[in-house]
C-alpha positions, 0 to 999 in steps of 0.5 A: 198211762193212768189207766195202767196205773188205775188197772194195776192196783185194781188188779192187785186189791180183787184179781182173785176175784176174776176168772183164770182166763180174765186175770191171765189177761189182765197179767198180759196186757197190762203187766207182761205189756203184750199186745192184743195180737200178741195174746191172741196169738199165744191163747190160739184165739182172736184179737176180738175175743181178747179185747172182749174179755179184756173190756170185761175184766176191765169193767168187773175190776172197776165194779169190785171197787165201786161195790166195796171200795177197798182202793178208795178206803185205802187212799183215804187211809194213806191220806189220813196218816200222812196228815197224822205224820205232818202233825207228829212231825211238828208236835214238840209235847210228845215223847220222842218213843210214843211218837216212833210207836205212832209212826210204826203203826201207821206203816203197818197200816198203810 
């Protein structure tokens, strides 16, 4: 299950950056829950060449992030806002409205 979690929000942050026939399935397997057979049976291919393509597409997934780190900067941020939440939540000098705008603004970001 942490790999299909893993795979999905690297899938959402770069499978653009994946061929047509990787993202489809990437969409398949991991989204749609088809099997390896269950895939080859619909593309006209073998099992062996969707799991090939699948380990392929799987691995760029993984190397996107390690070269941009766009998943990693995106947990930190969320990290960062809960603690900024925690500190608003127990600040009393703070106007109730600044503390609101704080608050919109990190949504936004997250």
């Amino acid at each position: 299950m942490q790999r299909r979690s893993e795979m999905g929000a690297l899938f959402d942050l770069y499978g653009a950056l994946l061929t047509d026939s990787q993202r489809e399935i990437v969409e398949l397997y991991h989204g749609d829950d088809l099997s390896l057979s269950e895939i080859a049976d619909m593309k006209g291919v073998t099992r062996q060449a969707v799991h090939d393509s699948l380990v392929r597409a799987e691995e760029a997934l993984r190397e996107f992030e390690k070269v941009l780190g766009l998943r990693a900067a995106k947990e930190r941020r969320k990290r960062l806002a809960g603690e900024i939440r925690e500190i608003l939540d127990s600040s009393c000098g703070l106007c109730y409205v600044d503390a609101g705008r704080i608050l919109d603004l990190l949504e936004q970001m997250t």
